[in-house]
C-alpha positions as CSV (number, residue, x, y, z in Angstrom):
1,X,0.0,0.0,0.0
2,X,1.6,3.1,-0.9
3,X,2.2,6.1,1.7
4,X,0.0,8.9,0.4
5,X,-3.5,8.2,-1.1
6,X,-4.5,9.6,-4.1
7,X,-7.5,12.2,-3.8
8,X,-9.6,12.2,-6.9
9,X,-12.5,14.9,-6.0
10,X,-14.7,13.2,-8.8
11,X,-14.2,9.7,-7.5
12,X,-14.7,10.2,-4.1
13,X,-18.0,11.7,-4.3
14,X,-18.8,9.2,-6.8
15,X,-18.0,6.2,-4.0
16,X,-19.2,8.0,-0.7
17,X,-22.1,6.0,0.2
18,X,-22.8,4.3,3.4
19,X,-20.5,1.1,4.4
20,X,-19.3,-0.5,7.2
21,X,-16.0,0.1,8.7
22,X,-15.1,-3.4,9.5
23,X,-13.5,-3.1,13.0
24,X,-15.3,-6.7,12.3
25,X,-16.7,-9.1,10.2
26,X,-19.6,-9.7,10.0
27,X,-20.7,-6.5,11.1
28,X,-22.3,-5.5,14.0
29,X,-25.8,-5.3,12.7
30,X,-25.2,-9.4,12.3
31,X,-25.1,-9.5,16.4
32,X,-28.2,-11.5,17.7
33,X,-29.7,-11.4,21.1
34,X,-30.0,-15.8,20.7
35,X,-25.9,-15.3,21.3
36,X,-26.2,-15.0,24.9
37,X,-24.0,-15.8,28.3
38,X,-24.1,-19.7,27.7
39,X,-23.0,-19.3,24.5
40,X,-20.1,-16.8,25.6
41,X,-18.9,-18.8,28.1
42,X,-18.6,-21.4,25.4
43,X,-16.5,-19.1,23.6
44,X,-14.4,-18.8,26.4
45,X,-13.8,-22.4,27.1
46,X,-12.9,-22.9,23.6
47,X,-10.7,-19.7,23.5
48,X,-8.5,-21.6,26.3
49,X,-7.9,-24.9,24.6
50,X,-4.7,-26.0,22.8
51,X,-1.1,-24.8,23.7
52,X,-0.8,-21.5,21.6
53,X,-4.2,-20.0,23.7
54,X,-3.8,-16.2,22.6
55,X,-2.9,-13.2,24.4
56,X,-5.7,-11.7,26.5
57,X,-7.0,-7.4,25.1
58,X,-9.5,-5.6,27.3
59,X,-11.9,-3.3,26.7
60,X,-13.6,-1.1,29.2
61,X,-16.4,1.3,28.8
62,X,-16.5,4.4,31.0
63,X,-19.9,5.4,29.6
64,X,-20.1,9.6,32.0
65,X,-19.2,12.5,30.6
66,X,-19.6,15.6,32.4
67,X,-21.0,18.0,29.6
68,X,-22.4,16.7,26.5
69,X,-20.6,17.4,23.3
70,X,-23.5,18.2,20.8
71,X,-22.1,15.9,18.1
72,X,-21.3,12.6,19.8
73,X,-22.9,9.2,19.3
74,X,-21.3,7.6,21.8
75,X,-23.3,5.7,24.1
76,X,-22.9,7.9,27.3
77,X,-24.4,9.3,30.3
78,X,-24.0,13.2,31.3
79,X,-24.0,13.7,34.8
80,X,-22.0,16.0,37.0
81,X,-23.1,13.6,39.9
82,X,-19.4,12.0,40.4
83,X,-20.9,8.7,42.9
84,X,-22.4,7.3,40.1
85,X,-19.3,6.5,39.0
86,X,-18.6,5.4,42.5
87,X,-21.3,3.0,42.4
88,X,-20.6,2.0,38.4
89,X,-16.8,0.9,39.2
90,X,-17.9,-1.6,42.0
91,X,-20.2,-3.4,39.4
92,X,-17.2,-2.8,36.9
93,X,-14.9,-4.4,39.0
94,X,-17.3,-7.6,40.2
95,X,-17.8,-8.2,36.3
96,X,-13.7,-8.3,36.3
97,X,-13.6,-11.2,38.3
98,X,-16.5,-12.9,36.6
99,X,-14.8,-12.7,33.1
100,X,-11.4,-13.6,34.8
101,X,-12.8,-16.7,36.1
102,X,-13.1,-17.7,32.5
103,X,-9.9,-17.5,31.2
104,X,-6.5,-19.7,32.3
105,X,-4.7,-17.6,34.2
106,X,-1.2,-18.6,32.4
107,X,-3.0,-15.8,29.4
108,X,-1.1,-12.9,30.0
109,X,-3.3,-9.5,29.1
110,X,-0.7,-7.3,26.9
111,X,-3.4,-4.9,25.8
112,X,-5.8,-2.7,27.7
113,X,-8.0,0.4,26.1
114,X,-10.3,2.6,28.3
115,X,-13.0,4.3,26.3
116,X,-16.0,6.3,26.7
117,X,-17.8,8.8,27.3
118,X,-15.0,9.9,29.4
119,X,-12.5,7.4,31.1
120,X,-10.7,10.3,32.6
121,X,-14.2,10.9,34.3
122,X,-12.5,8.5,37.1
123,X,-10.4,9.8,39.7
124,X,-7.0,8.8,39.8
125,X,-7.4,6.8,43.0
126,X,-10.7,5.2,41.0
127,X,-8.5,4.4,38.2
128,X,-5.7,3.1,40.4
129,X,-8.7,0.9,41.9
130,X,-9.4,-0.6,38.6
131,X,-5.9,-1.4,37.6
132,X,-5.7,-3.3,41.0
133,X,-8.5,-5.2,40.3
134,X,-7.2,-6.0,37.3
135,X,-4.2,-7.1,38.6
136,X,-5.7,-9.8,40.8
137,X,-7.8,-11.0,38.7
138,X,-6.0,-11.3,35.2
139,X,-1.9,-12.2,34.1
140,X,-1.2,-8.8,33.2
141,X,2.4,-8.3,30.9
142,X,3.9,-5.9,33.4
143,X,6.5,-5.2,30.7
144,X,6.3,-2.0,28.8
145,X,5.9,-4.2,25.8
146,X,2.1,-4.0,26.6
147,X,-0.2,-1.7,24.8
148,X,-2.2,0.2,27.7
149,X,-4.1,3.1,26.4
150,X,-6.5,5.4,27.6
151,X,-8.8,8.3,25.9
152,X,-8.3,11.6,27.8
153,X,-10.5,14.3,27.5
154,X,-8.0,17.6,27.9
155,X,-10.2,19.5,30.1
156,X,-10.9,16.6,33.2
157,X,-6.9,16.0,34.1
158,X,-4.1,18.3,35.1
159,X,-0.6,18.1,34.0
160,X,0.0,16.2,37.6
161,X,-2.5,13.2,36.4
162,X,-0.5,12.5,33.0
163,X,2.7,11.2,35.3
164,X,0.2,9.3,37.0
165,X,-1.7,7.7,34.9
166,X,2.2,6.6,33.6
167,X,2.6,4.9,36.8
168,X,-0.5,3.3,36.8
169,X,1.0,1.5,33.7
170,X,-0.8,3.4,30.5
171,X,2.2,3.9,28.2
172,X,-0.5,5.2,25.4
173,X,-2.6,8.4,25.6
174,X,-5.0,9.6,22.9
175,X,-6.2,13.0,23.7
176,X,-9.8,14.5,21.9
177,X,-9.6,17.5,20.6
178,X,-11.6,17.9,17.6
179,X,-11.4,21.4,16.5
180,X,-9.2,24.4,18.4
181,X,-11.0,27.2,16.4
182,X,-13.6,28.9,19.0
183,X,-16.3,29.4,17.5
184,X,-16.6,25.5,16.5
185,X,-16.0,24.5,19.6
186,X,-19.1,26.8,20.8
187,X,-21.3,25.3,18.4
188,X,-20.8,21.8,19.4
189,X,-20.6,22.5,23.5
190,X,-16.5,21.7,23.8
191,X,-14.9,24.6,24.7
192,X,-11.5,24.3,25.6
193,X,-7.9,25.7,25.6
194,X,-4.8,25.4,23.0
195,X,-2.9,25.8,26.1
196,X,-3.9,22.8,28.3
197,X,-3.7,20.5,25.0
198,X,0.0,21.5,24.5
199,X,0.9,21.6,28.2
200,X,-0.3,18.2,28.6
201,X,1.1,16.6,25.4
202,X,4.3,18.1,26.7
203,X,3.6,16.4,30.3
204,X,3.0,12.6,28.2
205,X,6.6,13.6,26.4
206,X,8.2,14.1,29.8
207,X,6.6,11.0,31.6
208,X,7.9,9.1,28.5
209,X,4.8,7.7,27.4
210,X,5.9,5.6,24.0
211,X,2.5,6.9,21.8
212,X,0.6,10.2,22.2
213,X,-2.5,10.2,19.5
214,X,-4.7,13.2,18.8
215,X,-8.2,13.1,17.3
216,X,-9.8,15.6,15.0
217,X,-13.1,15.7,13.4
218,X,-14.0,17.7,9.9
219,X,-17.1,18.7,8.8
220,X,-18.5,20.1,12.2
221,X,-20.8,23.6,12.2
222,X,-19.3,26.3,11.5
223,X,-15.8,24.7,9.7
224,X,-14.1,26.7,7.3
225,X,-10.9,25.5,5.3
226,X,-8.5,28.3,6.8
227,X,-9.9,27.6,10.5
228,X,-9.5,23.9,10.0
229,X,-5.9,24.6,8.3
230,X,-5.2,26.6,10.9
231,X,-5.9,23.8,13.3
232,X,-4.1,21.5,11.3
233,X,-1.3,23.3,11.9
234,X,-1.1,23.5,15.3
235,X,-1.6,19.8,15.5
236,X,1.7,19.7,13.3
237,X,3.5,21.5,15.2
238,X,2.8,19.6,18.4
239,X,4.1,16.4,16.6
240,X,1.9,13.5,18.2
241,X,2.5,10.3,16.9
242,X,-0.6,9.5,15.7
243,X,-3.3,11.7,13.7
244,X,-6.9,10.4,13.9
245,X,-8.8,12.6,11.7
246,X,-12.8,11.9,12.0
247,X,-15.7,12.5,9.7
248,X,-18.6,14.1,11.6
249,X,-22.0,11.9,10.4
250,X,-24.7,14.5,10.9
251,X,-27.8,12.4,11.7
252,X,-29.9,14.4,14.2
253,X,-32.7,11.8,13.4
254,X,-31.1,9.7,14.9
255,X,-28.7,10.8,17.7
256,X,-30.6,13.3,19.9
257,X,-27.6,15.6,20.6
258,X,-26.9,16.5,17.5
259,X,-30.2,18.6,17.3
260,X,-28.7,20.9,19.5
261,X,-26.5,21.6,16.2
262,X,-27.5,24.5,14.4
263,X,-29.0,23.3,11.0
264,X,-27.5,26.6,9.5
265,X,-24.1,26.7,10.9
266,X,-23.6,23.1,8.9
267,X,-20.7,22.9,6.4
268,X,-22.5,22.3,2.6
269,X,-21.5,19.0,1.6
270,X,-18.4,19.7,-0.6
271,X,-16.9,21.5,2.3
272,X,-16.3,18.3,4.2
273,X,-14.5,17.3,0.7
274,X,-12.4,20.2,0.8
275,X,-11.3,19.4,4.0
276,X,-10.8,16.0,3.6
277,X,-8.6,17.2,0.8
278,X,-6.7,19.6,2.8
279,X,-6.1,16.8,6.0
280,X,-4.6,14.7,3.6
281,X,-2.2,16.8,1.9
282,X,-1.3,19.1,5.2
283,X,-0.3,15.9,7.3
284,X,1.6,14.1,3.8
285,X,3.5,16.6,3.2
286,X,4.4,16.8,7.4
287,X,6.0,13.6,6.7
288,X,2.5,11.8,8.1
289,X,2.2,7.9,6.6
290,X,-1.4,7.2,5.8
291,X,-2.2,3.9,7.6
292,X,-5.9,3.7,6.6
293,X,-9.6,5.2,7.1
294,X,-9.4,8.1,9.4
295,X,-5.3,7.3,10.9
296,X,-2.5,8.7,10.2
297,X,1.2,8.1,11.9
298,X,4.6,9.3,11.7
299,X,7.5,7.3,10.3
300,X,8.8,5.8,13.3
301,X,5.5,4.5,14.8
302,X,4.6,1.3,15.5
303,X,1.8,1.5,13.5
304,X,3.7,2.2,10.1
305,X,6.2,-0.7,11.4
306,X,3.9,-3.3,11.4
307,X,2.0,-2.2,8.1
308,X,5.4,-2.6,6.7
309,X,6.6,-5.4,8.2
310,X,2.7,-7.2,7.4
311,X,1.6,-7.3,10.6
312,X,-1.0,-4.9,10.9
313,X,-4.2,-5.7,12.5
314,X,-7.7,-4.3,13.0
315,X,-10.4,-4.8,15.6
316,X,-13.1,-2.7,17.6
317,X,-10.5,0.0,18.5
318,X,-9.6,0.4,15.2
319,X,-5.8,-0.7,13.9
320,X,-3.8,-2.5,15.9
321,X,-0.3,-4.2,16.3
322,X,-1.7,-6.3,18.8
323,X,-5.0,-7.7,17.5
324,X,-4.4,-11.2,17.8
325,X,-5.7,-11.4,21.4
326,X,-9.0,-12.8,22.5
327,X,-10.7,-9.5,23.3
328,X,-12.8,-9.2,26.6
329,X,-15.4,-6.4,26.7
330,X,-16.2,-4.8,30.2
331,X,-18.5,-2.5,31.0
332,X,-22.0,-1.1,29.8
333,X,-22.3,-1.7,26.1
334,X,-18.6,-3.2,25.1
335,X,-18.0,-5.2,22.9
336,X,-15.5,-8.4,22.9
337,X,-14.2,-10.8,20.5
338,X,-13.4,-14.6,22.0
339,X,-12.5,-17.2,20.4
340,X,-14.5,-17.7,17.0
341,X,-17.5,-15.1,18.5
342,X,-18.2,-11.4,18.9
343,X,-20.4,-10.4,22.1
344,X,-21.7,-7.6,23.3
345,X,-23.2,-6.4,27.2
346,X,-26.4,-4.5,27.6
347,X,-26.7,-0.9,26.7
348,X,-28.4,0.5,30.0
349,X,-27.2,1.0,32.7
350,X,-30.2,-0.5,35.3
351,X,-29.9,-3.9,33.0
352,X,-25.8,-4.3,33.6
353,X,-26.3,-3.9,37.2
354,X,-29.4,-6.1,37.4
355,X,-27.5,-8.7,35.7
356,X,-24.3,-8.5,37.5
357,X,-26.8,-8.6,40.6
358,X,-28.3,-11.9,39.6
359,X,-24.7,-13.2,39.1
360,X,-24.8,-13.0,35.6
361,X,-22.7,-11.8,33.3
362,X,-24.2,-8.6,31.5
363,X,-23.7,-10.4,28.0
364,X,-27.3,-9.5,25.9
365,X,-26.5,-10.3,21.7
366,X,-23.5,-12.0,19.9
367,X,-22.6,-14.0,17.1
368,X,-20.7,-17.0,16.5
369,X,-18.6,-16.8,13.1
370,X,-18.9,-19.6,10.4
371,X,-16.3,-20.8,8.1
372,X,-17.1,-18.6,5.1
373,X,-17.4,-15.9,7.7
374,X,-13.6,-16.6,8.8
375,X,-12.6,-16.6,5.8
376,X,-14.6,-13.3,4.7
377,X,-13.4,-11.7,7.9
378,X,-9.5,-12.9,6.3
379,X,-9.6,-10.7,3.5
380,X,-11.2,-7.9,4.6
381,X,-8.7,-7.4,6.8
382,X,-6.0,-8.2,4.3
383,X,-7.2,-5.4,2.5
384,X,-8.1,-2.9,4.9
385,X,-4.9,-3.7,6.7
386,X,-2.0,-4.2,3.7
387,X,-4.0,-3.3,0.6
388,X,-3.6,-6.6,-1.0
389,X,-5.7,-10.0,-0.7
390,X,-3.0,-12.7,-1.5
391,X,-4.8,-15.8,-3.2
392,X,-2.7,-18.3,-2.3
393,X,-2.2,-17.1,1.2
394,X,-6.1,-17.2,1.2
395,X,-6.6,-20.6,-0.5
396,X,-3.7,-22.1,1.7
397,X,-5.8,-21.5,4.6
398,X,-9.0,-22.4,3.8
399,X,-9.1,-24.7,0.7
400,X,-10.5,-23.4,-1.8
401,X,-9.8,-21.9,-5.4
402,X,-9.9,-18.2,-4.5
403,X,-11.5,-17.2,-8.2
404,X,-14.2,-19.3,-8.0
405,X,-15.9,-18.9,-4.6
406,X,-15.1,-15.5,-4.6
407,X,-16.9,-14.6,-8.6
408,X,-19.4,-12.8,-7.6
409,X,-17.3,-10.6,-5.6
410,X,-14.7,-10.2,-7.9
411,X,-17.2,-9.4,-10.9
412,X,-18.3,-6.6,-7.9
413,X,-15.2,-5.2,-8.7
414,X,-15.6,-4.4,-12.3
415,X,-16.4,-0.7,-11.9
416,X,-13.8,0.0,-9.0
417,X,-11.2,-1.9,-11.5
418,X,-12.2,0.6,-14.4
419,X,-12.1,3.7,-12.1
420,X,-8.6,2.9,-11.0
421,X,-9.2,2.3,-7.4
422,X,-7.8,-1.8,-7.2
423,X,-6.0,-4.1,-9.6
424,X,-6.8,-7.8,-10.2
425,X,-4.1,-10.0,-11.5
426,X,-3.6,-13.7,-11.9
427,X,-2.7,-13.8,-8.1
428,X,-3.9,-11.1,-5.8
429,X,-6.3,-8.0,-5.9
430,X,-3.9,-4.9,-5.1
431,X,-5.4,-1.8,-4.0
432,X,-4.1,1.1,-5.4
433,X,-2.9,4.7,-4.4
434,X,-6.4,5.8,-6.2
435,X,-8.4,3.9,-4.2
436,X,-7.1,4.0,-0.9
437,X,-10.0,6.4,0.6
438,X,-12.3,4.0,-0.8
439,X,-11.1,0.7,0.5
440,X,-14.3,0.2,2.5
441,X,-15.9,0.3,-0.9
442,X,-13.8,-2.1,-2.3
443,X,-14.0,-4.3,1.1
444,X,-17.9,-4.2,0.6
445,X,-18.0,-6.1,-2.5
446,X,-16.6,-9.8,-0.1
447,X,-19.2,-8.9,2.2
448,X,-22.2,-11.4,2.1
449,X,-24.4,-9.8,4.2
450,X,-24.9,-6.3,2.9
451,X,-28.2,-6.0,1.8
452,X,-30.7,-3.0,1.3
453,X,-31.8,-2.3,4.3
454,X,-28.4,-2.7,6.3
455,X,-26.9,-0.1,4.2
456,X,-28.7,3.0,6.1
457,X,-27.1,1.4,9.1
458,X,-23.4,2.4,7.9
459,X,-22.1,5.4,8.3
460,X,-20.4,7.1,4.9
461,X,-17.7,5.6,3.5
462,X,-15.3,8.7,3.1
């Protein structure tokens, strides 16, 4: 996959339609509540069998925020009323030593993300609870070879909680910050200050924390191609490791806060072009490597390494250079990956603590993957991870003749093929610099679910 994609104004409006964005396959619209804890535990017995049992990846969900940013779709709850959380970590950390009673305890856990809402909603001596928890109950790598993230909102912590949250063994930090113009951050409810973004990236530098990401979002209200440039270039010039540049999916229909959003103050639809445009060519030419979708990393990060070296990965968090774990989801509304199965716990908050009440674990839809879906999920992720589907890598694992059960798929790509966007030869598909900003598009055509009706599900592809 080459470094810098290709941006063809024509062809990307042509292709931006809604798709998945495979942090799985099948998608999560597949997920069925007759997947439920029997069937998870299941997964878990058979995730421990045989003497190469993987690695062990958490995922917990910290679902409070303290102010409601008007364009997230996160599931969250917005309450100043700081017990809750209280009360939310001591059902957080009985589910902990549920799920660890299902997993040999010789699996160490070399990766651990905190998302949200707002994981920096904790204290730090609620956090440092958690990690101890975590630490009785599961084989954690206390190397720094582990990947231990957390999302930080800029305006909960002080410089003091960065060195902190180093010594509670997070050694990756991904800070939100969206948009620093002011009068965008007004319009979506997130005000806050160029100032305490710098002087805490510069606090994760000093503590020596091996990854600092940023996030940014384009196409919010009131958005302009010089404010957003001007943005951009701040974020250059604070040099994080990683770039995460988000497109904003206005659907006030269906997420309630984003009615808040001032219908006029919306970018017109070729704006969020333009600035797609600009994103790509600012951070290029910073000496930015494209990894895929919505990430961008410099030179030196692990990211780039393993795309180079093939060893990429993707999963719920997005890429990943340790994916090939059995992923546990904790917490209201997570999502895990065990064994041959995705899971996922209830959405409300009354239902996870009624469950974890009733000694059950808070497990409410699932699905259990099928040989054509393992071998689906294989070269989506070849693609969307190395740009290329290898056919004899494909029909070495799975015997078959890659041509034939994948015809319809391939004739799928007839149109993408004549617009430039992937090759087909005698012995891969190779997606090329064209059609890197589409590769969900491409990715689509091996998907055997996508029907009608799931299609309004997705948000756009570019």
């Amino acid at each position: 996959m080459g470094h810098a994609p290709t941006f063809d104004r024509a062809l990307v409006e042509k292709y931006d339609r809604p798709g998945p964005r495979y942090t799985s396959y099948p998608t999560a619209p597949q997920f069925h509540s007759a997947f439920a804890m029997d069937d998870y535990q299941a997964a878990a017995t058979r995730s421990n069998q045989g003497p190469l049992a993987k690695p062990l990846s958490i995922y917990i969900h910290i679902p409070f925020c303290k102010s409601l940013c008007y364009y997230c779709a996160c599931n969250k709850i917005i309450t100043q009323k700081t017990h809750r959380a209280v009360e939310y970590l001591d059902y957080l950390k009985r589910e902990i030593a549920m799920q660890a009673a299902l997993f040999d305890t010789s699996r160490k856990l070399t990766q651990l993300h905190l998302g949200g809402g707002t994981p920096t909603y904790l204290t730090g001596e609620q956090l440092g609870e958690l990690m101890d928890q975590l630490r009785q109950q599961f084989n954690l790598d206390e190397s720094d070879n582990h990947e231990f993230s957390i999302e930080v909102d800029p305006r909960t912590i002080d410089i003091a909680r960065i060195a902190e949250l180093r010594a509670q063994g997070f050694n990756r930090l991904s800070f939100g910050v969206q948009d620093f113009d002011e009068k965008v951050q007004a319009a979506v409810n997130r005000l806050q200050s160029e100032q305490q973004v710098y002087d805490l990236v510069a606090a994760a530098r000093a503590a020596k924390f091996k990854s600092v990401s940023v996030d940014l979002i384009y196409g919010l209200p009131l958005q302009t191609v010089d404010s957003f440039d001007t943005t951009l270039s701040k974020i250059i010039a604070l040099r994080p490791d990683r770039i995460a540049a988000y497109s904003y999916a206005h659907l006030p229909e269906l997420v309630r806060a984003q009615r808040l959003i001032l219908r006029e103050d919306m970018p017109p639809p070729e704006r969020k072009l333009e600035l797609l445009e600009l994103t790509i060519a600012r951070l290029t030419a910073a000496g930015y490597v494209y990894i895929g979708m919505d990430h961008f990393a410099l030179p030196d990060d692990e990211l780039v390494i393993a795309r180079e070296k093939g060893t990429l990965q993707r999963n719920f968090q997005g890429y990943s250079t340790h994916a090939q774990c059995d992923l546990i989801g904790l917490g209201v509304s997570s999502i895990g990956m065990v064994a041959d199965s995705y899971s996922q716990n209830v959405k409300e908050l009354s239902q996870y603590y009624a469950r974890i009440d009733q000694g059950l674990l808070p497990v409410h839809r699932g699905y259990r993957l099928n040989d054509d879906d393992r071998l689906r999920r294989e070269v989506i992720v070849d693609l969307m991870c190395h740009g290329r589907i290898d056919f004899a890598k494909i029909e070495r694992n799975h015997g078959i003749v890659f041509v034939e059960y994948f015809a319809d798929a391939l004739a799928k790509l007839a149109e993408p093929v004549a617009d430039g966007l992937v090759q087909i030869s005698d012995d891969a598909v190779l997606l090329l610099p064209q059609g890197q900003l589409m590769m969900r598009n491409v990715a689509m055509a091996f998907d055997a679910y996508l029907g009608g009706e799931q299609k309004g599900r997705f948000s756009r592809t570019v």
